[in-house]
C-alpha positions in Angstrom: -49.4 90.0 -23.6 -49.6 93.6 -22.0 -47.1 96.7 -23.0 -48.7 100.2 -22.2 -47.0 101.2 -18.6 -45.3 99.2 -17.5 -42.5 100.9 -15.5 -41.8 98.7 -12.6 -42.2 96.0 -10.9 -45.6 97.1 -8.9 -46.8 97.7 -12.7 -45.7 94.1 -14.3 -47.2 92.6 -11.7 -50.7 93.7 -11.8 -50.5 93.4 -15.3 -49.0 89.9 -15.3 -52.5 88.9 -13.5 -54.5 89.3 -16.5 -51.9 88.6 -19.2 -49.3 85.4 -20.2 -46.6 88.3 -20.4 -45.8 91.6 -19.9 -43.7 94.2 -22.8 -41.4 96.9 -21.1 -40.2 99.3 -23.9 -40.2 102.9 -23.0 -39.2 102.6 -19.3 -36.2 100.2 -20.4 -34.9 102.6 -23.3 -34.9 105.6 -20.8 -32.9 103.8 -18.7 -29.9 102.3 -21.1 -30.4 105.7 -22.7 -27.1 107.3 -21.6 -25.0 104.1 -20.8 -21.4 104.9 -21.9 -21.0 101.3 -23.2 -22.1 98.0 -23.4 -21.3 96.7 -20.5 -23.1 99.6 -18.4 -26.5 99.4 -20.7 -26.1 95.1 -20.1 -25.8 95.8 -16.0 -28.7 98.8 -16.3 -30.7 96.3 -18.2 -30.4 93.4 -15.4 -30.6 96.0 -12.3 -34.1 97.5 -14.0 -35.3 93.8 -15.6 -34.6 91.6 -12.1 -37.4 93.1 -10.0 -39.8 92.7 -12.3 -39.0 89.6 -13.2 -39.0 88.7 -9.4 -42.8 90.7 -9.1 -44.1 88.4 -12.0 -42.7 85.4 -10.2 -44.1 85.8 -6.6 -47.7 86.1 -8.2 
């Protein structure tokens, strides 16, 4: 498991080569950080969580 930087999906991947998983905390708070609701933060999380989830993948 690897946490410290990763901020996008260039950054999960190369991580993701070395590690069963990958931790996105900072980069992921900044972005829900001024959602007016729930539904915004939820469609924020997906929109910043997809590509890296597609980077991981396509290793």
């Amino acid at each position: 498991m690897a946490g410290f930087g990763i901020k996008d999906a260039a950054s999960a991947a190369a991580m993701a080569v070395d590690a069963d998983g990958v931790v996105v905390g900072s980069a992921l708070v900044a972005t829900l950080a001024d959602a007016t609701g729930a539904d915004e933060a939820a469609a924020r999380a997906k929109a910043f969580l997809a590509p890296l989830r597609q980077a991981i993948d396509a290793r």
